[in-house]
GUZA-516883 format. One line per 3 residues: number of its first residue (from 0); for each residue x, y, z of C-alpha. Coordinates in steps of 0.25 Angstrom, whole numbers. Each point is the difference from the previous one (the first is absolute). Layout:
<pts>
NUM = X,Y,Z; ...;
</pts>
This chain:
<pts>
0 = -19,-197,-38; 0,6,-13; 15,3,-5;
3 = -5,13,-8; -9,3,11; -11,7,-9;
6 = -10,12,4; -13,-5,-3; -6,12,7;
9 = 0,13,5; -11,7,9; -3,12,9;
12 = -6,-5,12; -9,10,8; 0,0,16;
15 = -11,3,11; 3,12,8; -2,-2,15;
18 = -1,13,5; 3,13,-3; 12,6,9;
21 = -1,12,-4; 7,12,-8; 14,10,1;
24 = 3,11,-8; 15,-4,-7; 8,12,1;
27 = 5,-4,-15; -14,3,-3; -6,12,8;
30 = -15,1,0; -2,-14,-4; -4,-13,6;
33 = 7,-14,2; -8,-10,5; 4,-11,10;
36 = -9,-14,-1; 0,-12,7; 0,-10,-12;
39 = -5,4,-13; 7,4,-14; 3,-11,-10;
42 = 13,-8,-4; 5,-8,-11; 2,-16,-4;
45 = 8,-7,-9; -4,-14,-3; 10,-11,-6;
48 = -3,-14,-5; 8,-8,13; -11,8,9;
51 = 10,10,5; -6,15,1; 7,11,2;
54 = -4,13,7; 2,14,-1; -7,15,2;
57 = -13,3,-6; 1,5,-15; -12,8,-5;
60 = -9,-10,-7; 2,7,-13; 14,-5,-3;
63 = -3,-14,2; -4,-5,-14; 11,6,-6;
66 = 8,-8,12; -6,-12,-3; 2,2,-16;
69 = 15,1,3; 1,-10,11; -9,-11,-2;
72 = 9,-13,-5; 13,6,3; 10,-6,10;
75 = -2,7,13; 16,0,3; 4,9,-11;
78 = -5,12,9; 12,8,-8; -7,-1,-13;
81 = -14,1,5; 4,14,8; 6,6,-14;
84 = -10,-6,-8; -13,6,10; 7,13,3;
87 = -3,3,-16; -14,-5,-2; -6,5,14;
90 = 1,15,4; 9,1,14; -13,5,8;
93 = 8,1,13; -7,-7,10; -9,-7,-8;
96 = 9,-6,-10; 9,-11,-4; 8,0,13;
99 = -10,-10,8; 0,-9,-13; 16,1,0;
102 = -2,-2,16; -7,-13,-2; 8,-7,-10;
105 = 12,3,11; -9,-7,10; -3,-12,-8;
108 = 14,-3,-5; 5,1,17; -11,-10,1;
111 = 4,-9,-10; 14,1,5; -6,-2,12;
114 = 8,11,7; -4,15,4; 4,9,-9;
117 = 11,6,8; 6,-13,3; -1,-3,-15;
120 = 6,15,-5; 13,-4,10; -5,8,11;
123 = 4,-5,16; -7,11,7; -13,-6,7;
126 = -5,12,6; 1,14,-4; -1,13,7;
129 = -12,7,-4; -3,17,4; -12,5,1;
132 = -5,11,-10; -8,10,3; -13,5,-7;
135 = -4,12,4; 7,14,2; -3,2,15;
138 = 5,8,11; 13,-3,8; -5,-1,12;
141 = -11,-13,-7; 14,-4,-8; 8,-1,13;
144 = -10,-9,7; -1,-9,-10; 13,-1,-2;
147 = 1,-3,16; -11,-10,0; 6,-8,-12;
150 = 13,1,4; -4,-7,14; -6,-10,-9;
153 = 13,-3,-6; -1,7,-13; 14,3,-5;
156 = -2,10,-10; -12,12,-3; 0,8,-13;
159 = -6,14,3; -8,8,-13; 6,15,0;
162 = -5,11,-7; -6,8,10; -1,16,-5;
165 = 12,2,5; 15,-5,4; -3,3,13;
168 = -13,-7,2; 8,-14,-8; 11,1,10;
171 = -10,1,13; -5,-13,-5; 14,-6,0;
174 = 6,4,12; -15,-4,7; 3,-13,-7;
177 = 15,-2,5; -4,8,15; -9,-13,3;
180 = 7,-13,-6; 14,4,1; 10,-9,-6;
183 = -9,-11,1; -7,2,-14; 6,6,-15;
186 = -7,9,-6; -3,3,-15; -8,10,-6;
189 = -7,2,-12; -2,14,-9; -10,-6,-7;
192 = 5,11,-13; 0,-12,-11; -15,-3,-1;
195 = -2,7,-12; 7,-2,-12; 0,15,-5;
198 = 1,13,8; -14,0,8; -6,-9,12;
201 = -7,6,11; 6,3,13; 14,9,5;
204 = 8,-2,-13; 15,-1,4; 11,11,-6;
207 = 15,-6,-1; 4,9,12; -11,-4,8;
210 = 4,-16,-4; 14,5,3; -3,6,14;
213 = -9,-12,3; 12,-9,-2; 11,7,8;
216 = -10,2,12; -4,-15,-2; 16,-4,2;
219 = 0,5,13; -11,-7,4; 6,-14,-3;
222 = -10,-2,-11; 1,-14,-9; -4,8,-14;
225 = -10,10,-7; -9,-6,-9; -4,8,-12;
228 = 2,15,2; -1,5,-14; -7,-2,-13;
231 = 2,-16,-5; 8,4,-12; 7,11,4;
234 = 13,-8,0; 9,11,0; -5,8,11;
237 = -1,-15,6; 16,-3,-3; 3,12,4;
240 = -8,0,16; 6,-15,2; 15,6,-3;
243 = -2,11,10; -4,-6,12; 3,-14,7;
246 = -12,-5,3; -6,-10,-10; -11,4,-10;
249 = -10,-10,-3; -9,-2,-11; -7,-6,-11;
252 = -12,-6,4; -10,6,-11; 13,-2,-13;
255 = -6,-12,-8; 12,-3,-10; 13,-7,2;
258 = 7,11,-8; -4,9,10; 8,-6,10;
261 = 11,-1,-9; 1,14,-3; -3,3,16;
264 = 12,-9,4; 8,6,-10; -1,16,3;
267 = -1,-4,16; -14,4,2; -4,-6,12;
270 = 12,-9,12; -14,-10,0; -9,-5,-9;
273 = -15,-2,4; -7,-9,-14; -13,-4,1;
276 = -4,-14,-4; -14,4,-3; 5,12,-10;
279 = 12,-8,-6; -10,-11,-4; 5,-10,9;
282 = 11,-6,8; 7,-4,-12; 4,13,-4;
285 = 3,5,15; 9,-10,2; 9,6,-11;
288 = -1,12,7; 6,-8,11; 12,-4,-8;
291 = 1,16,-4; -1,6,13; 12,-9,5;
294 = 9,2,-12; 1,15,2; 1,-4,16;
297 = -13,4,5; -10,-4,10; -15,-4,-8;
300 = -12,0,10; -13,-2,-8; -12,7,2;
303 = -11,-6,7; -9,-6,-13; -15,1,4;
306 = 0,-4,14; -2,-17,-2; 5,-10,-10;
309 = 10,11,-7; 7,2,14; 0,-15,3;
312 = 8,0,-14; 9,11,3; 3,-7,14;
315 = 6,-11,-6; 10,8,-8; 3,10,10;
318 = 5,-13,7; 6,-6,-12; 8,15,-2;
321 = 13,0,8; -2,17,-2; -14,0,5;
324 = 0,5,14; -14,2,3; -15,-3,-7;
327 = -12,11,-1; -13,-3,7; -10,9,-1;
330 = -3,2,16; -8,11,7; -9,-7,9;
333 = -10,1,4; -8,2,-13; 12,-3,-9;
336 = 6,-13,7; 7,-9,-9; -9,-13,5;
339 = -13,6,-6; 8,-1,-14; 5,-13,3;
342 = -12,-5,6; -2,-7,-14; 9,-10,3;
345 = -3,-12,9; 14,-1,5; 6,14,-1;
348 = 13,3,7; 0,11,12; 12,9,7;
351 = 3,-7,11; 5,6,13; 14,2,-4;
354 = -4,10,-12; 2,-13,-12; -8,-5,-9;
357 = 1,-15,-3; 2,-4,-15; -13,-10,-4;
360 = 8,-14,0; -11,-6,-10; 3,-1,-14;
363 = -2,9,-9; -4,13,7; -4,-9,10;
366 = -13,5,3; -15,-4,-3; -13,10,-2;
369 = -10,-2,11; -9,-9,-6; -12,4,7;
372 = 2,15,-7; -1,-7,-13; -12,6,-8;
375 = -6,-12,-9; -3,6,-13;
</pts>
């Protein structure tokens, strides 16, 4: 094996879609569309000279010249360079960015260690305890059967999208929720105000009394946390709900810079941080939020990262993190069931009946692309 480990390549790798599943309207996005495929979409390589290639999520195919400009020749183990050095010569397109290259380098040094990333970052958790996140809005009584059904498959955890028009309706949904699973599952819910990075998104726009309200009622309910109930920068109005009540407010997922979280810890915006690998522009830049979020003695969940290889990534350090309860999976089946995401991969971890989530025991991120989805070019 090479002792640099050199990139030779970099490419994005289209995939055949099997079938359509079908479409849920997100109730981040009212009005809109998100589509549900079996197969499909597209994913990065990176190639090194000892034949070892690395994975990661799709990058749009316009990045990858000046990828491949910056990357070609290098050593593919000084991912720390390489993730400061792209971050200034690529725009942070999230989703569609740096992250799966980033995500693939991660992958190839695991697989020349030949360990799985979490064993590698010091992790000793082999399986994780994944909750199910909802799409759409719903009704409660829908909310409450599903919750029911996955909770008799041994789901552990559901997070619940609130902003109905009003309180009332929110906490209908919760209490429907709770009525049908009991103490058997936690509960999360998500405000879903910190889309935008201004002062408009569509949908019922929260007020600090009604993030307030929301949080005290939720308390009684035994509620895990409230994700996002005001404006993404609003850090004052933030600080000031997290010091007033006692249940944990979440966010973060759609914050893209490390000073961000800096100044987040620092004016105690939110009790648990939520980073997204594919806005960060990789795992390498989330894992230092990791380090963050337990110097100032909080609990980091991160969120879900595209629904394939980005969730395999952040599987392995929710089980390397001793301050990581639980791992997002984008779940509302039947037309938004995580295997139709993970159906790209040939050997993609499920639930099992216990409510876990076994950590891929391969090295690297320890899973391989179906090759018989593989569009040749």
């Amino acid at each position: 094996m090479s002792e640099k480990l050199t990139v030779t390549d970099v490419k994005v790798v289209n995939l055949r879609t099997v079938k359509h599943v079908g479409e849920l309207e997100p109730a981040w996005s009212p009005g809109r569309k998100m589509s549900f495929d079996v197969g499909g979409g597209s994913f990065v390589e990176v190639h090194t000279d000892a034949g070892i290639t690395g994975i990661g999520p799709a990058m749009h195919p316009m990045f990858v010249d000046s990828v491949k400009q910056y990357l070609v020749g290098k050593s593919a183990f000084d991912i720390e360079q390489h993730a400061a050095s792209l971050s200034y010569y690529v725009p942070n397109l999230h989703y569609q960015g740096i992250a799966g290259v980033d995500i693939a380098l991660w992958d190839i040094v695991g697989k020349a260690a030949n360990l799985p990333l979490y064993r590698l970052w010091g992790g000793g958790k082999d399986r994780v305890i994944p909750y199910a996140s909802m799409v759409r809005l719903s009704t409660p009584e829908e909310r409450a059967e599903l919750a029911g059904s996955l909770s008799n498959d041994g789901w552990r955890a559901i997070k619940l999208r609130l902003h109905h028009e009003t309180i009332a309706e929110d906490m209908r949904t919760v209490e429907a929720v709770r009525e049908a699973v009991g103490s058997e599952m936690t509960i999360m819910v998500d405000g879903n105000q910190a889309q935008s990075g201004g002062d408009w998104q569509p949908g019922v726009r929260w007020s600090f009394q009604r993030a307030y309200e929301t949080a005290v009622e939720l308390q009684d309910l035994d509620v895990y946390w409230l994700e996002e109930p005001l404006n993404r920068y609003d850090y004052d109005g933030l600080a000031e709900l997290s010091g007033k009540v006692e249940i944990p407010i979440a966010g973060g997922e759609n914050n893209a810079g490390l000073h961000e979280f800096v100044q987040m810890c620092e004016q105690g915006v939110y009790g648990l941080l939520q980073p997204e690998s594919m806005v960060l522009g990789g795992i390498t830049n989330l894992r230092k939020v990791g380090v963050l979020a337990e110097l100032f003695g909080k609990e980091v969940v991160p969120h879900h990262g595209g629904g394939n290889i980005g969730v395999i990534a952040h599987m392995h350090l929710v089980a390397s993190w001793r301050h990581a309860p639980f791992m997002e999976l984008l779940h509302d089946p039947p037309i938004g069931d995580y295997k139709n995401k993970f159906s790209i991969m040939a050997n993609a971890p499920e639930i099992d009946s216990e409510g876990f989530m076994p950590v891929p025991q391969g090295p690297g991120l320890g899973v391989e692309i179906d090759p018989d989805l593989i569009v040749n070019d």
